[in-house]
Residue frames relative to the residue before (quaternion, step in Angstrom):
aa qw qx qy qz dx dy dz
X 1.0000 0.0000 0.0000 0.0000 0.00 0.00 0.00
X 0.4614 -0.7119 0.4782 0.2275 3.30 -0.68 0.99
X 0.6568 -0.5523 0.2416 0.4531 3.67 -1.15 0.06
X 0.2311 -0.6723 0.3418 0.6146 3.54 -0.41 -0.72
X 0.4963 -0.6023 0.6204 0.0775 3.40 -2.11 0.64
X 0.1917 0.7894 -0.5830 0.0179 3.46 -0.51 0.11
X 0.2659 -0.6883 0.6698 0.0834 3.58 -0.76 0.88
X 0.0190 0.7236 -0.6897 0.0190 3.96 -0.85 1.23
X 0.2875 -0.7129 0.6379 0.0467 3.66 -1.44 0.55
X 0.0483 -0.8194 0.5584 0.1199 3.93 -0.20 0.71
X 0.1901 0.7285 -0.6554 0.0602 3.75 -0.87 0.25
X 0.7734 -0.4226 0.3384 0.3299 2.68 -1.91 0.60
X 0.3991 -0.6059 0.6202 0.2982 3.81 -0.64 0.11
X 0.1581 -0.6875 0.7042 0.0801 3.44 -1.38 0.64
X 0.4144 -0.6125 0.6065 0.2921 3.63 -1.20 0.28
X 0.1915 -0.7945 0.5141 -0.2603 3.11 -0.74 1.29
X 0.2780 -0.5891 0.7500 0.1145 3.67 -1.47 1.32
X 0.7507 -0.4266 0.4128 0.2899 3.21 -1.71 0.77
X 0.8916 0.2754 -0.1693 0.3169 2.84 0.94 -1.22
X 0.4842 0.5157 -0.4973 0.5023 3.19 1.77 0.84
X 0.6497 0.5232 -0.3746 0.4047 3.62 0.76 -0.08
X 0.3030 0.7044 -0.2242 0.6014 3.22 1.98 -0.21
X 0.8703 0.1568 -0.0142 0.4667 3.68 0.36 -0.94
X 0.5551 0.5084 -0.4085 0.5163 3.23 1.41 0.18
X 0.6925 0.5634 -0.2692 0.3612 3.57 1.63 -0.75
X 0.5955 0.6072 -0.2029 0.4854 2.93 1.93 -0.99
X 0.7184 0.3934 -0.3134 0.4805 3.75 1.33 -0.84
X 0.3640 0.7590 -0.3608 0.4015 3.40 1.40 0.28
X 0.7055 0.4017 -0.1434 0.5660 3.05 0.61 -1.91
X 0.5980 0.5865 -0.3466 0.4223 3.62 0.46 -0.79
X 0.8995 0.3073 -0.2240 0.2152 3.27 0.52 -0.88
X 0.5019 0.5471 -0.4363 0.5084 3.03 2.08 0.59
X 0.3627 0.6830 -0.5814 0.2529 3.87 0.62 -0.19
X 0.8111 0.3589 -0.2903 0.3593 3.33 0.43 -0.60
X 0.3674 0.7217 -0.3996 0.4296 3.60 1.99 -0.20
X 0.7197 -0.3734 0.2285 0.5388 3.45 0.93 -1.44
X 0.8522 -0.3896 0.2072 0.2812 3.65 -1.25 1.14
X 0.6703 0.5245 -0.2226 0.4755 3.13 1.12 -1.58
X 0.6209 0.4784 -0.3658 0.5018 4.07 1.25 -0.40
X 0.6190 0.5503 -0.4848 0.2809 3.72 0.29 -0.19
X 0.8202 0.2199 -0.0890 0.5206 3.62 0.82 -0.65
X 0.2576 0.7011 -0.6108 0.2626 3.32 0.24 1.56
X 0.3191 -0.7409 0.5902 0.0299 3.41 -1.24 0.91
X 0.3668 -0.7586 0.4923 0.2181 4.38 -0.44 1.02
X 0.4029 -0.7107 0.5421 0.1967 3.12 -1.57 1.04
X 0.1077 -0.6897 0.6787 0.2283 3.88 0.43 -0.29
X 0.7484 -0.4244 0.2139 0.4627 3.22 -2.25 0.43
X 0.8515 0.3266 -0.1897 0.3637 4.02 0.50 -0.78
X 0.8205 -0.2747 0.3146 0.3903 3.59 -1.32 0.22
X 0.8402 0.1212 -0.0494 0.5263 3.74 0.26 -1.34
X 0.3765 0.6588 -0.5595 0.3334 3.33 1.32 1.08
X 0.4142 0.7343 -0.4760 0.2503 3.68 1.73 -0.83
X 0.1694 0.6771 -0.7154 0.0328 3.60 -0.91 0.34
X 0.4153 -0.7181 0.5535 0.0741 3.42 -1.58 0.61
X 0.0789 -0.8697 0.3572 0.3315 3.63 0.17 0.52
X 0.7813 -0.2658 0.4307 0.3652 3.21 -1.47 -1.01
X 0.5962 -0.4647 0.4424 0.4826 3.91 -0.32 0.50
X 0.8578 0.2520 -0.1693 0.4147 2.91 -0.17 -1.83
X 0.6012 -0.6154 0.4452 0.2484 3.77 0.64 -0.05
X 0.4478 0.7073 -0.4718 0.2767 3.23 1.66 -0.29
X 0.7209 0.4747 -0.3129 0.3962 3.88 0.95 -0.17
X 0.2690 0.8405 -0.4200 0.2117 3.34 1.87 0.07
X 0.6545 0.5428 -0.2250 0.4758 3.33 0.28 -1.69
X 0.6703 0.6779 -0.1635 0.2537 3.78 0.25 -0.86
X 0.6130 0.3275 0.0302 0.7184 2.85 1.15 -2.17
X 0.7130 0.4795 -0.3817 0.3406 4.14 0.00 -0.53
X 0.5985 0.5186 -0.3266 0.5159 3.40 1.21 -1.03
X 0.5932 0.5198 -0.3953 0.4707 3.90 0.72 -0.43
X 0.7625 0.4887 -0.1747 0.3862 3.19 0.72 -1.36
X 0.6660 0.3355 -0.3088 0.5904 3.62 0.94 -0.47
X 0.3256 0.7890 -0.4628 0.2394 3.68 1.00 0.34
X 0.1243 0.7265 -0.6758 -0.0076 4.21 0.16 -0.26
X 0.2596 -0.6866 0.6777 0.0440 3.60 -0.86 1.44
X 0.3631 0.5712 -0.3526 0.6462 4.11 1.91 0.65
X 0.8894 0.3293 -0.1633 0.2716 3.50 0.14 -0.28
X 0.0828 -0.7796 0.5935 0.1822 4.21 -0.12 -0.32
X 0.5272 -0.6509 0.5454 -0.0306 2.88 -1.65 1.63
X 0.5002 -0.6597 0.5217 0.2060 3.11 -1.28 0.37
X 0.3059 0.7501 -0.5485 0.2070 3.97 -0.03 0.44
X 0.7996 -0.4194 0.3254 0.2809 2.83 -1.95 1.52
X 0.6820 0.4188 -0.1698 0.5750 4.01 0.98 -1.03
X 0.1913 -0.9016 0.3391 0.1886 3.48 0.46 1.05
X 0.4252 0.7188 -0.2396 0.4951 3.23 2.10 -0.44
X 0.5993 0.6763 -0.0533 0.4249 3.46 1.61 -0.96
X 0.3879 0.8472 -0.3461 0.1098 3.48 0.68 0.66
X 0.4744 0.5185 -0.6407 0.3092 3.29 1.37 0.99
X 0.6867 -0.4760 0.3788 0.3978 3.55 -2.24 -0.15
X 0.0103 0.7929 -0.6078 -0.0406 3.33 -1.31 0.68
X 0.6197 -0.3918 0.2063 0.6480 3.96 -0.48 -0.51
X 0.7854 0.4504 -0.2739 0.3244 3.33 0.81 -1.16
X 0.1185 0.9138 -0.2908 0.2578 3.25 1.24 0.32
X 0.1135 0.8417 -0.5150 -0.1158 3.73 -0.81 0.32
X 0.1229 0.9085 -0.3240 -0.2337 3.92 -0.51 0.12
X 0.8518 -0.3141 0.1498 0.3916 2.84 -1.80 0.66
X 0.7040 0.4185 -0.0829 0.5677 3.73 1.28 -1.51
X 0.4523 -0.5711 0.4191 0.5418 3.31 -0.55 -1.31
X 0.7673 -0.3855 0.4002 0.3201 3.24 -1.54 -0.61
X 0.3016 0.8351 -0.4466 0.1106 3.68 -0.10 0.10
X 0.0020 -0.8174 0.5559 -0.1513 2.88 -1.47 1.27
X 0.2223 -0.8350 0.4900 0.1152 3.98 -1.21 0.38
X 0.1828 -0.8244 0.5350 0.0278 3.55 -0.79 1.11
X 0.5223 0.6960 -0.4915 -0.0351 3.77 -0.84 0.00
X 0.8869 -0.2332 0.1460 0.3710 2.95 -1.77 0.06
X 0.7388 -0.2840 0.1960 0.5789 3.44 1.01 -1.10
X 0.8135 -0.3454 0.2897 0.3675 3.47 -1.21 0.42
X 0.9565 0.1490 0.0222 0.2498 3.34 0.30 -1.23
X 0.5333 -0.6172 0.3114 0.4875 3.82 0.03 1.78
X 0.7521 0.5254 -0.2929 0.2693 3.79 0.28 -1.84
X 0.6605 0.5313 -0.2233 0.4811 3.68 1.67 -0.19
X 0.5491 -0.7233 0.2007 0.3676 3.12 1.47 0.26
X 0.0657 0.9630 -0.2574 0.0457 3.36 1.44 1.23
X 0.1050 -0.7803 0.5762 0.2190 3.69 -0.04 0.79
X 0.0108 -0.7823 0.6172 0.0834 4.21 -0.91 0.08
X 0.2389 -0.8198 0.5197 0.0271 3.17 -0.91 1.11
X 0.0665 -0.8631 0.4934 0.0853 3.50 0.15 0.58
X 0.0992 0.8627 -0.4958 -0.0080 4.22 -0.88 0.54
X 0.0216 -0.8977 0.4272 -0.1058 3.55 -0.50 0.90
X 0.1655 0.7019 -0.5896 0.3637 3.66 0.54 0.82
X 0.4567 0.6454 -0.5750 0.2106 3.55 -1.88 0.94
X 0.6347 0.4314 -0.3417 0.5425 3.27 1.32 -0.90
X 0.6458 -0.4632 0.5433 0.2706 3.61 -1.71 0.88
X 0.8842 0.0376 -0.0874 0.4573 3.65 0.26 -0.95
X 0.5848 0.5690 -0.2698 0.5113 3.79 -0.86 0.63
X 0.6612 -0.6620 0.3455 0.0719 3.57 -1.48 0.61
X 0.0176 -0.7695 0.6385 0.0036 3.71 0.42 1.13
X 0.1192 -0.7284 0.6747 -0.0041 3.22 -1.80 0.83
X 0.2709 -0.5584 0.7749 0.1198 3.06 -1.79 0.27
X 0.0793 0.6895 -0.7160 0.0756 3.05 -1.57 1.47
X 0.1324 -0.7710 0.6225 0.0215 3.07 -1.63 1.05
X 0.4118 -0.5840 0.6925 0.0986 3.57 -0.88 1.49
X 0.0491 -0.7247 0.6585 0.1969 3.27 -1.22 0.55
X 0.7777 -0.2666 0.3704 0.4323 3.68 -1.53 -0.15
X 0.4816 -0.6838 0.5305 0.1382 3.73 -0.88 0.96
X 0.6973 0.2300 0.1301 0.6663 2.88 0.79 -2.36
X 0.7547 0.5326 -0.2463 0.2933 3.44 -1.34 -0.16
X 0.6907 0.5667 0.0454 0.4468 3.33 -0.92 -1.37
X 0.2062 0.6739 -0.7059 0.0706 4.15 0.40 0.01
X 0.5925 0.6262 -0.3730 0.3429 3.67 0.26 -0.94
X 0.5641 0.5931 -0.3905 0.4214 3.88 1.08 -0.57
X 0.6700 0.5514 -0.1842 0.4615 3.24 1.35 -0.91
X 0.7602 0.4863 -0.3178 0.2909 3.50 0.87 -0.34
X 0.7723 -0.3468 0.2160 0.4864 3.80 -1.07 0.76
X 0.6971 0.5655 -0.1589 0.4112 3.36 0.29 -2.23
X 0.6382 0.4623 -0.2317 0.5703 3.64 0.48 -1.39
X 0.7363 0.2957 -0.3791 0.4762 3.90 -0.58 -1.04
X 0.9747 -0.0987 -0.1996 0.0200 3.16 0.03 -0.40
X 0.1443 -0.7377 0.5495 -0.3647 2.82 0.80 2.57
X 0.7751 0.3668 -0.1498 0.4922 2.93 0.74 -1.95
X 0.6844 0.4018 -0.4487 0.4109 3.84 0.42 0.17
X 0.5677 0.4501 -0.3560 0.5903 3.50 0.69 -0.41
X 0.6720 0.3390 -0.4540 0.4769 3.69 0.04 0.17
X 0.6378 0.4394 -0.2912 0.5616 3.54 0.61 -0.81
X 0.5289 0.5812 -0.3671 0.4977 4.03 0.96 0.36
X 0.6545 0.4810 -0.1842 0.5535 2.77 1.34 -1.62
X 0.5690 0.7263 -0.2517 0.2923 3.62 0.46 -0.64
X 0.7666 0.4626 0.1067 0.4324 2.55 0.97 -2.07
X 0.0835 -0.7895 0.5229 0.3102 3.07 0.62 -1.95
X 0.1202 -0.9514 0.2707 0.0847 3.39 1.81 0.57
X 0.0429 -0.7599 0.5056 0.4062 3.30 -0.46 -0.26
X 0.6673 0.3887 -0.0648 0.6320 3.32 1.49 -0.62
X 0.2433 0.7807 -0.5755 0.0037 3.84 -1.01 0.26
X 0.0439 0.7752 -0.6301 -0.0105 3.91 -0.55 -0.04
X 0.0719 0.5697 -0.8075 -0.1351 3.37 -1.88 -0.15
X 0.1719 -0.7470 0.5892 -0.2554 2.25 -1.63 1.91
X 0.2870 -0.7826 0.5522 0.0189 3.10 -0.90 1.22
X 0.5391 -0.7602 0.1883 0.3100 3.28 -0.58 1.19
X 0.4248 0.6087 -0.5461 0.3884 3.57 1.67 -0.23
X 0.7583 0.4540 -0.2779 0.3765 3.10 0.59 -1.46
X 0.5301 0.5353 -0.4742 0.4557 4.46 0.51 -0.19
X 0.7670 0.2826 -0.3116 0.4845 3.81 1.26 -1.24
X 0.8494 0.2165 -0.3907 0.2812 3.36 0.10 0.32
X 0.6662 0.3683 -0.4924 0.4220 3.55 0.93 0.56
X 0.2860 0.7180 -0.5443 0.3263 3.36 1.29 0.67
X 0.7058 0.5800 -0.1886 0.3604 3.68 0.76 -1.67
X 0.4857 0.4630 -0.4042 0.6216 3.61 1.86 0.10
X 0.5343 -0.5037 0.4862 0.4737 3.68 -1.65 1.43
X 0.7201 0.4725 -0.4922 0.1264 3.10 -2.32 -0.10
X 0.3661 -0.8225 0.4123 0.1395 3.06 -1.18 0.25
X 0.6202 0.3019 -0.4133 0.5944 3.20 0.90 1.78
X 0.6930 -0.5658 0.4464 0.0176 3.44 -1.73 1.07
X 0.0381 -0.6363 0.7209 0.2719 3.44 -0.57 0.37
X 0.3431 -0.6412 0.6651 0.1700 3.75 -1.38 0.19
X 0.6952 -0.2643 0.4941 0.4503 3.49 -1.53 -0.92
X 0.7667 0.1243 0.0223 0.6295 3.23 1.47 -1.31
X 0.0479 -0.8681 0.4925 -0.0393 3.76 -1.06 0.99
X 0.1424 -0.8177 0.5558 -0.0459 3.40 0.18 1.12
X 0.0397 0.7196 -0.6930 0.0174 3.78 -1.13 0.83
X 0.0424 -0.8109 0.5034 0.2953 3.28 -0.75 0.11
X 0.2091 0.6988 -0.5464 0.4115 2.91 -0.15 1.96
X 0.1288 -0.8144 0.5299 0.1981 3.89 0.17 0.70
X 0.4364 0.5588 -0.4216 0.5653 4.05 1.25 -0.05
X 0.5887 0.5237 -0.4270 0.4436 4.03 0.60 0.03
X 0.4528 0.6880 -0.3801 0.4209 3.55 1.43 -0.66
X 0.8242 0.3508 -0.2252 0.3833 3.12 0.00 -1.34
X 0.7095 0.5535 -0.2193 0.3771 3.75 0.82 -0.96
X 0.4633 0.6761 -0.4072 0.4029 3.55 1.89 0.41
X 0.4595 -0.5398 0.5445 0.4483 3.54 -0.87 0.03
X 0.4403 -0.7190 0.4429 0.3050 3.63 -1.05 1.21
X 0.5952 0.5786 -0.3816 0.4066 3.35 0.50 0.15
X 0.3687 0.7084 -0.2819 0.5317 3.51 1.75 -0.14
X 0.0139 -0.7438 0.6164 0.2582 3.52 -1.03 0.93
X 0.1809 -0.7495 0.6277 -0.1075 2.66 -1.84 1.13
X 0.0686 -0.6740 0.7344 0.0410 3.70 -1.62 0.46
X 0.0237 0.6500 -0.6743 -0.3497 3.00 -1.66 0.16
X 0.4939 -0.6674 0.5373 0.1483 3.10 -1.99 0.64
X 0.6504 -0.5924 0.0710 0.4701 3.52 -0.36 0.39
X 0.8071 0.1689 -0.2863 0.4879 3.26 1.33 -0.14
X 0.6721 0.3741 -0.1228 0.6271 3.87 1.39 0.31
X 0.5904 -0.4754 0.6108 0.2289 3.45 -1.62 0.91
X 0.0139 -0.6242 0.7811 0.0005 3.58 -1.50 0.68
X 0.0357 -0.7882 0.5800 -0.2027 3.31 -1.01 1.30
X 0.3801 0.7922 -0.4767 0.0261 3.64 -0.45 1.01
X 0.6915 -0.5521 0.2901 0.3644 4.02 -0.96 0.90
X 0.8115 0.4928 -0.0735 0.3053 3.34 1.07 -0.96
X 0.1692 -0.8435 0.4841 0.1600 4.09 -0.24 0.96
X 0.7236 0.2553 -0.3385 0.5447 3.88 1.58 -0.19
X 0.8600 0.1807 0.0583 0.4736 3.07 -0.22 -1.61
X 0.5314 -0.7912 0.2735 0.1299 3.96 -0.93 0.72
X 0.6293 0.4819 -0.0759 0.6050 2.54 2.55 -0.62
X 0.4790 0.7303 -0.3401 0.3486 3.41 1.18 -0.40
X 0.0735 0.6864 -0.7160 0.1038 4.08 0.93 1.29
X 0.1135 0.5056 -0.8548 -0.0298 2.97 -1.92 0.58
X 0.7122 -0.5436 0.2466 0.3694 3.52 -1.65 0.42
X 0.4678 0.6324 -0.3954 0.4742 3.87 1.55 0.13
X 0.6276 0.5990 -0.2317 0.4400 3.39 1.21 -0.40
X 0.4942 0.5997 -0.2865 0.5604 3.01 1.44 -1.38
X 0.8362 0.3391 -0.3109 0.2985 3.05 -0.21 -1.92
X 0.6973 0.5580 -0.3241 0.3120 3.81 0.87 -0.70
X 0.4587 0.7166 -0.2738 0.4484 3.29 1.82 -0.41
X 0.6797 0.5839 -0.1329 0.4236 3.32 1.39 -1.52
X 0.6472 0.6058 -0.1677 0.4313 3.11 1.09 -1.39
X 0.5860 0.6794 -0.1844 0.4014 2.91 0.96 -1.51
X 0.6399 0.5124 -0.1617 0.5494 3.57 0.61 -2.33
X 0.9174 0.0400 -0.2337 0.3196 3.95 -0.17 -0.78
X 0.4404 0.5336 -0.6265 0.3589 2.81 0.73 1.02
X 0.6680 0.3949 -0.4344 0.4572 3.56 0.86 -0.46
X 0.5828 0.6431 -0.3665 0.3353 3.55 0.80 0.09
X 0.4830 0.7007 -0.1733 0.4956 2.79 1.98 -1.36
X 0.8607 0.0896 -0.0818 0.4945 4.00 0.99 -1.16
X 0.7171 0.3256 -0.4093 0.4607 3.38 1.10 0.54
X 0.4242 -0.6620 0.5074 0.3527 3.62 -1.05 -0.14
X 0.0202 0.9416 -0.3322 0.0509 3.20 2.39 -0.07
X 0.9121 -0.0893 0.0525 0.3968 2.52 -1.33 0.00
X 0.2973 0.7472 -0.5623 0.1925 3.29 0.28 1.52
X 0.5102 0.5635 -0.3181 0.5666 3.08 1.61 0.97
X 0.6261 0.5099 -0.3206 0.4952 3.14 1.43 0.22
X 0.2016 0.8544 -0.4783 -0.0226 3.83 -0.47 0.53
């Protein structure tokens, strides 16, 4: 079993009706299917066990089964009838929205899981992707990571994005601040460009630097990685106060 990987997106939050957070989740999922196979047939976990439900292809049952699932009968909504505090589409909440999607139930089967949360007005909605343990080699490669992050940029409009292998979360975690280099490192900042080591790949995108450690394989930490990961973090720390909005 391979390590785990996870690939997170930060962005501004937007304030948000169920049922726009509903369609932001649905044009989400939609827009990896074509990234790879393993997105076309994913089924939501809501907060409990026998909330799992699997949808339709076309999603036409999406809206339905999600609004149940992001339901917490723990919590009170926001609604035009202030007296009114259960969840409907037109809804707003207090927190945000949040949900999970994957392939199937169980890591040993080669589980991808998409997690998405955006609704509150102020503060940091995200997209996370778990990748495949087993299975799947192709998660792991250069080309592949980083389609699927630059779309999920595109998505978003990030300000912040990474994939991150867990060697690399425990040990450049343990340095102050309050973000990660990864395999991959997205800022949106184009002034991050210049402050890489030139030997560093890099791109910029139209509104942010992309930036990542690796030339074969995405998972392949060894302690040169580490150390370049490290470097990397305090030196942008060293010239921004950055991404102290990111946590």
């Amino acid at each position: 079993m391979r390590e785990e990987i996870i690939l997170m997106a930060r962005y501004k939050s937007r304030k948000l009706t169920a049922k726009e957070y509903l369609d932001f989740s649905k044009k989400v999922l939609l827009a990896l299917r074509p990234i790879h196979p393993i997105f076309r047939n994913l089924c939501g976990w809501g907060t409990e066990a026998h909330h799992w439900h699997c949808f339709k292809h076309d999603l036409s049952d999406f809206d339905e089964i999600v609004l149940k699932q992001i339901d917490d009968k723990n919590r009170a909504f926001i609604n035009e009838d202030k007296n009114d505090k259960n969840l409907c589409l037109n809804s707003y909440s207090y927190s945000t929205f949040s949900n999970s999607y994957s392939n199937t139930k169980e890591v040993i089967d080669g589980r991808v899981t998409i997690s998405i949360s955006d609704g509150k007005e102020k503060g940091l909605g995200f997209i996370n992707i778990k990748f495949p343990q087993v299975n799947y080699p192709e998660f792991n490669d250069i080309s592949f990571c980083k389609n699927l992050i630059e779309k999920c940029i595109e998505l978003t409009h990030a300000e912040y994005a990474v994939i991150l292998p867990n060697s690399l979360r425990e040990n450049v975690e343990k340095i102050e601040g309050k973000f990660w280099v990864g395999s991959f490192t997205y800022f949106s900042r184009n002034e991050i460009f210049n402050l890489l080591p030139k030997e560093t790949n890099k791109e910029k995108l139209s509104k942010g630097t992309l930036f990542w450690l690796f030339n074969e394989k995405a998972s392949v930490v060894d302690n040169n990685k580490i150390d370049e990961a490290i470097k990397i973090k305090e030196n942008l720390e060293g010239r921004f106060s950055i991404i102290d909005i990111l946590s």
